[in-house]
N, C-alpha and C positions, 0 to 999 in steps of 0.2 A: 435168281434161278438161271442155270443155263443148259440149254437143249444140246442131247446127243445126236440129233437126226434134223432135218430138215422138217420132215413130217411130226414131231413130237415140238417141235418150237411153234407151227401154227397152230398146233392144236394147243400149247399152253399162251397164247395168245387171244384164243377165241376163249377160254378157263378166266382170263384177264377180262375180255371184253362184254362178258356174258356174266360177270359178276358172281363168278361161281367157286373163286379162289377166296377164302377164309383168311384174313389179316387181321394182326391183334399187334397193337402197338403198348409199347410202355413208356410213361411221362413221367416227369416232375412239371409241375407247374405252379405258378405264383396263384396264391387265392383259395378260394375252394368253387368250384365249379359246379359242381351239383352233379348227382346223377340224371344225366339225360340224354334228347335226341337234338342235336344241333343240325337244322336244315337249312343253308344259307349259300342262297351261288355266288359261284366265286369265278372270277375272273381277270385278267390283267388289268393292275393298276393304271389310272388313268394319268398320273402324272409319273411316278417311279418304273419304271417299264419292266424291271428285272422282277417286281414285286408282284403277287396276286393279291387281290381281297376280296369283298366281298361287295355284289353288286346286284340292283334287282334284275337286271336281264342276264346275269352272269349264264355259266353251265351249273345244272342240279350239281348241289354236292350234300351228299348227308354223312355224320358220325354220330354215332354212338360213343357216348362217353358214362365211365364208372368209375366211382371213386371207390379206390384201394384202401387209402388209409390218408391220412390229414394233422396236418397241426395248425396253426392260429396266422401261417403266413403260405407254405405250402401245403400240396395234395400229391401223391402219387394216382393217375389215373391208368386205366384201361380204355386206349381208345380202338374202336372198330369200325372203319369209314366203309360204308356201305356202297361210294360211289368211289373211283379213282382220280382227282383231281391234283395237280402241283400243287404240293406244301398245304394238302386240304389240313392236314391237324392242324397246323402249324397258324395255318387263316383261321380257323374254325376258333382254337384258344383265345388268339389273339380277339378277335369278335365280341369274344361274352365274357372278355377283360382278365383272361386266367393265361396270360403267355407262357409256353416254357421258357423254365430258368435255363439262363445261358442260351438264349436264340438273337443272337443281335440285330437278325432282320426283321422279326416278327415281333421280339419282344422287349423287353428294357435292358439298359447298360448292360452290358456284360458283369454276371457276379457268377460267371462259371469258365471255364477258357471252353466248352461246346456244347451246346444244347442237348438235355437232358431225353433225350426222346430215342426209339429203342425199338427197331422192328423184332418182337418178341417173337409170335408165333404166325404160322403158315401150314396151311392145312387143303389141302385139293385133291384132284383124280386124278390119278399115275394119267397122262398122255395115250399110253398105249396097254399098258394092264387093266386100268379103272380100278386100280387098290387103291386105297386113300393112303395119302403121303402123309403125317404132318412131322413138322420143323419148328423146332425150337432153339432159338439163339443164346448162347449163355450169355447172362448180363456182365457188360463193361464196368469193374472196381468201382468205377467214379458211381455208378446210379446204384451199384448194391450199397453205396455205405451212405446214400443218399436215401434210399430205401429204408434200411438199418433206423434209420435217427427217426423217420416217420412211423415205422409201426414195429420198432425194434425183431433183435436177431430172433426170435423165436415165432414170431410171425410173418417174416418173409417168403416163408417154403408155403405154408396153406395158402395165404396170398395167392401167391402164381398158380402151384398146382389148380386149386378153384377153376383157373379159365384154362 
């Protein structure tokens, strides 16, 4: 997002801080994860510096995760992190052993040239009207036909529509 005024940038800042901005991610990821609440703090790795993961004195980080559709190696999920943490999906998957495919930080060899992960949708209060905004980002070729193969072409529209 970016602010037309000075005044409509704190205020979609304090929308950030206040936990009041609606984020809906879309994944591939190795496994099947389950539908669930993953609540695990995360914080800077203690040997890889550039890396976060997951620590018991870390900062709260919570996601919401739901499974889309699935086959017997991957899952298409729904993630909705509840708190705003660096690379929270990204630690959170990694955690409960379902990495996205193609993350080479977070997840195994590369068997995609980039991580399959997808800020879909975005949903908040105009800054200065208070209409509700939301946004939706059209899916990148690589994850619609990665989509496609998990819950074929005629179930991808209800899919999304759904959230």
């Amino acid at each position: 997002l970016a602010a037309k005024t000075l005044e409509a940038h704190q205020k979609l800042i304090t929308l950030f801080s206040t936990r009041k901005m609606e984020k809906l991610y879309l994944a591939i990821c190795h496994g099947r994860p389950g539908t669930t609440l993953i609540n695990a703090p995360i914080g800077r790795h203690p040997v890889h510096r550039k890396e976060m993961t997951t620590l018991p004195d870390g900062r709260e980080a919570i996601t919401e995760i739901q499974v889309a559709a699935c086959n017997d190696k991957t899952s298409l999920i729904l993630a909705k992190p509840r708190t705003g943490r660096t690379h929270q999906i990204r630690v959170h998957l990694k955690h409960i052993g379902c990495p996205i495919v193609g993350d080479s930080l977070y997840g195994r060899a590369a068997c995609h040239e980039r991580q399959l992960l997808h800020a879909y949708k975005l949903a908040f209060e105009h800054p200065i009207t208070g209409s509700t905004i939301r946004l939706i980002a059209p899916l990148p070729e690589d994850m619609r036909s990665w989509m496609q193969k998990l819950c074929g072409p005629s179930l991808c529209a209800p899919v999304l529509t759904k959230y």
